[in-house]
N, CA and C atoms as a LAMMPS dump frame, in Angstrom:
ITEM: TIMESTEP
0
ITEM: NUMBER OF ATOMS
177
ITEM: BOX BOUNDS ff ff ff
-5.0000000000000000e+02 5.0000000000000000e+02
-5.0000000000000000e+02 5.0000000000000000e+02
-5.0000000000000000e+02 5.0000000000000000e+02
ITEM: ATOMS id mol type element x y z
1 1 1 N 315.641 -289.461 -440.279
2 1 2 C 315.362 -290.635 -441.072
3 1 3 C 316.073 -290.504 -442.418
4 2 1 N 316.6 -291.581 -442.375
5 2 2 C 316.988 -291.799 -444.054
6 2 3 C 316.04 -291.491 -445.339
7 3 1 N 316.55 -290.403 -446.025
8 3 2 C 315.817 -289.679 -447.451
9 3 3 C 315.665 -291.355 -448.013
10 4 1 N 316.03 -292.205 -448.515
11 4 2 C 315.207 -293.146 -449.056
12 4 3 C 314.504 -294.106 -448.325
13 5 1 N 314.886 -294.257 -447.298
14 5 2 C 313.863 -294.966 -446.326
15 5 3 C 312.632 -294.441 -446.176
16 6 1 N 312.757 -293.174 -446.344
17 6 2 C 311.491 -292.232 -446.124
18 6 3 C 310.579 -292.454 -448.23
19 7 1 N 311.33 -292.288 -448.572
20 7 2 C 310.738 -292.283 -449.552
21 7 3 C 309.873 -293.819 -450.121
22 8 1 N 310.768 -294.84 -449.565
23 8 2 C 310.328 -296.068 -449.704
24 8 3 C 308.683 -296.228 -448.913
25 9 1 N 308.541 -295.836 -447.436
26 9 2 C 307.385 -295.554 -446.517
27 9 3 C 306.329 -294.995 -447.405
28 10 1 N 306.923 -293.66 -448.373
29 10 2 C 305.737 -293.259 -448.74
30 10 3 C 305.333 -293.781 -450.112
31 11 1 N 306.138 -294.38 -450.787
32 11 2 C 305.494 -295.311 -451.664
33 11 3 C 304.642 -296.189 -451.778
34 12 1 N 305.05 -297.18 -449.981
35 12 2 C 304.262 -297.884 -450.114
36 12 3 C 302.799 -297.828 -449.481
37 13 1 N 303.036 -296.267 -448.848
38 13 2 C 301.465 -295.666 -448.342
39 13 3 C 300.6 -295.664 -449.725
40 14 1 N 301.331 -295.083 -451.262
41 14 2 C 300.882 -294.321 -452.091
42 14 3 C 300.182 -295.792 -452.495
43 15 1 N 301.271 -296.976 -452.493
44 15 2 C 300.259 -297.853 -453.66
45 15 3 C 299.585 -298.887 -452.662
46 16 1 N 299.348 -299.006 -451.514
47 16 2 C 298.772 -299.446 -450.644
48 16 3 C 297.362 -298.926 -450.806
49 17 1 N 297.234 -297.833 -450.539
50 17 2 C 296.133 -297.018 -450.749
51 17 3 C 295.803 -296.406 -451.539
52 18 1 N 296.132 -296.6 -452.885
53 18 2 C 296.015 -296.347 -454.101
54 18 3 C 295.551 -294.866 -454.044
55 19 1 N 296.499 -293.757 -453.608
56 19 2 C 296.4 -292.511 -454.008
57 19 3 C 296.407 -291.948 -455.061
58 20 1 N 295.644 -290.696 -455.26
59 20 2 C 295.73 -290.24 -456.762
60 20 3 C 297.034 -289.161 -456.691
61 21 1 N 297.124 -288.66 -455.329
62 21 2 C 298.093 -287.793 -454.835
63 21 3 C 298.821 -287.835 -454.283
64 22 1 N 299.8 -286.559 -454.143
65 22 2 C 301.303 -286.786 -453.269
66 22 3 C 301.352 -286.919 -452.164
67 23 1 N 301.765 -287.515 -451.342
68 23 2 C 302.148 -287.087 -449.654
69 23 3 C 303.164 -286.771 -448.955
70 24 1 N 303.503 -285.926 -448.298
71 24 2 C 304.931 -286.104 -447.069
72 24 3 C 304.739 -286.312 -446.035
73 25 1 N 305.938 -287.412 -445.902
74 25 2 C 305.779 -287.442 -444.619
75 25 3 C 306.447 -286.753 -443.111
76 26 1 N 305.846 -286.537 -442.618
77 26 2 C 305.772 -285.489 -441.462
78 26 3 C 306.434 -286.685 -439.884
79 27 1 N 305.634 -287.836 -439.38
80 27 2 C 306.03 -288.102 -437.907
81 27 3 C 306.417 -289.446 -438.163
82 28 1 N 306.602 -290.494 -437.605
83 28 2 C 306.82 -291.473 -437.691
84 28 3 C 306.507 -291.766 -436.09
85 29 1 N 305.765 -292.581 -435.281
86 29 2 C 305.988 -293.027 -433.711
87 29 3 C 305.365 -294.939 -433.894
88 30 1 N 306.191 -295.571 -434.21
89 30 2 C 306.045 -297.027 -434.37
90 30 3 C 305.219 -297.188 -435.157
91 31 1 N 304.169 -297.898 -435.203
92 31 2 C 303.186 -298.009 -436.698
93 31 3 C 302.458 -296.936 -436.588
94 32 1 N 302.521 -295.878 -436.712
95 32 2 C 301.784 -294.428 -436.587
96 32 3 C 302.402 -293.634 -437.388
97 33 1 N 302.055 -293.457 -438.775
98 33 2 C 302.445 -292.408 -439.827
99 33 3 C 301.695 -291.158 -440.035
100 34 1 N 302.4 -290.081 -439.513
101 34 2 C 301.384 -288.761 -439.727
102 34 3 C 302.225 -288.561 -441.184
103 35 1 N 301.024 -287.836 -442.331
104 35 2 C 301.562 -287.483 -443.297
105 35 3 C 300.733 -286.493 -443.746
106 36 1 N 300.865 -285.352 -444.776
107 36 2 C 300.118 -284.379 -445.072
108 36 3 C 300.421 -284.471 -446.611
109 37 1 N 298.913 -284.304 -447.138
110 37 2 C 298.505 -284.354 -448.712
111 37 3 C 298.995 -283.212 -449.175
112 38 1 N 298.734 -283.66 -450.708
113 38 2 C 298.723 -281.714 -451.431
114 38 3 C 298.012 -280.907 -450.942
115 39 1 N 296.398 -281.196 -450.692
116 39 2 C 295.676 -280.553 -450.227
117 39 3 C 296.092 -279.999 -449.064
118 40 1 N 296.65 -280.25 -448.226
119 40 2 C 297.586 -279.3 -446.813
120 40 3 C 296.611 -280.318 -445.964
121 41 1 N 296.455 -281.302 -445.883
122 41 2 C 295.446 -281.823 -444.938
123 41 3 C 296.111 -283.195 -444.245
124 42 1 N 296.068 -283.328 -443.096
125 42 2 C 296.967 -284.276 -442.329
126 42 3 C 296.161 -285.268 -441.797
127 43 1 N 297.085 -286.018 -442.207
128 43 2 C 296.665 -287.369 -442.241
129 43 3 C 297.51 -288.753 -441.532
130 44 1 N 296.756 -289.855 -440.493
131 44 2 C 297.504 -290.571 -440.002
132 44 3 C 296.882 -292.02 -439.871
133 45 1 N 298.323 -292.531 -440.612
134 45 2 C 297.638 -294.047 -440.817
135 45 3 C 298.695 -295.188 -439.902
136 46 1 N 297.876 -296.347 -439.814
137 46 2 C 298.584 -297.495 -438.758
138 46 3 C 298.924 -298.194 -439.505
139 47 1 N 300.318 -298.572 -439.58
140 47 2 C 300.526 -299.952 -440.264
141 47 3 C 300.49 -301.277 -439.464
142 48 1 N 299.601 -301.933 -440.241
143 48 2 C 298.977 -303.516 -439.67
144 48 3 C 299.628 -304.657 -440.503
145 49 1 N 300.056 -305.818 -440.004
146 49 2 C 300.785 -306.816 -440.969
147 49 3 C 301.697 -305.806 -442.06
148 50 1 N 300.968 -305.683 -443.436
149 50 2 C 301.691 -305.061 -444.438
150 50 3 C 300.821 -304.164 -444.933
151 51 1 N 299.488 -303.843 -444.475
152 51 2 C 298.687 -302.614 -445.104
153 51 3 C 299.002 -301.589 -444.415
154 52 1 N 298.479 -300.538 -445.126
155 52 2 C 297.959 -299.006 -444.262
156 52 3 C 296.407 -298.515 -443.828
157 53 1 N 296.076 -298.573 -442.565
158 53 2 C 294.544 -297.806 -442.262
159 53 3 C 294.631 -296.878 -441.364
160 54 1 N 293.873 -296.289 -441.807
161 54 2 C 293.185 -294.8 -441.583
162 54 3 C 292.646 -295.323 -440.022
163 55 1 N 292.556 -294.479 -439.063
164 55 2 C 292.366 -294.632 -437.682
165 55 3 C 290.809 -295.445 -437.236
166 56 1 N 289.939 -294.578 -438.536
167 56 2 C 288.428 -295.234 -438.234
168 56 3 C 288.042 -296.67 -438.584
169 57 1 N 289.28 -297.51 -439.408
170 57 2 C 288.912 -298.165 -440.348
171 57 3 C 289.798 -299.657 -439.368
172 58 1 N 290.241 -299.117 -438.362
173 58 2 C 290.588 -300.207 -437.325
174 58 3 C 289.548 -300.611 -435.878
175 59 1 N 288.531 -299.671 -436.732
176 59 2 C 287.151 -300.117 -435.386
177 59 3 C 286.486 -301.054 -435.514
């Protein structure tokens, strides 16, 4: 993936979801973003229309 394409993705995870913290991103598989915090903790969100949610938060 393109270094700013990638960087653009995680921007708009960051202000989508108004993080206090950093993320990288790690997978990409169609609207399925795995990404891992500072905290070392992995994390995967769906993109819907133009937001980002967390797996539980599409039930």
């Amino acid at each position: 993936m393109d270094p700013t394409e990638e960087k653009k993705i995680i921007e708009e995870i960051l202000q989508n979801r108004r993080l206090p913290y950093s993320i990288e991103l790690l997978d990409i598989e169609g609207d399925k973003y795995t990404v891992r915090n500072n905290f070392g903790s992995t994390v995967v969100y769906f993109k819907k229309d133009d937001n980002y949610f967390l797996e539980s938060e599409l039930d």
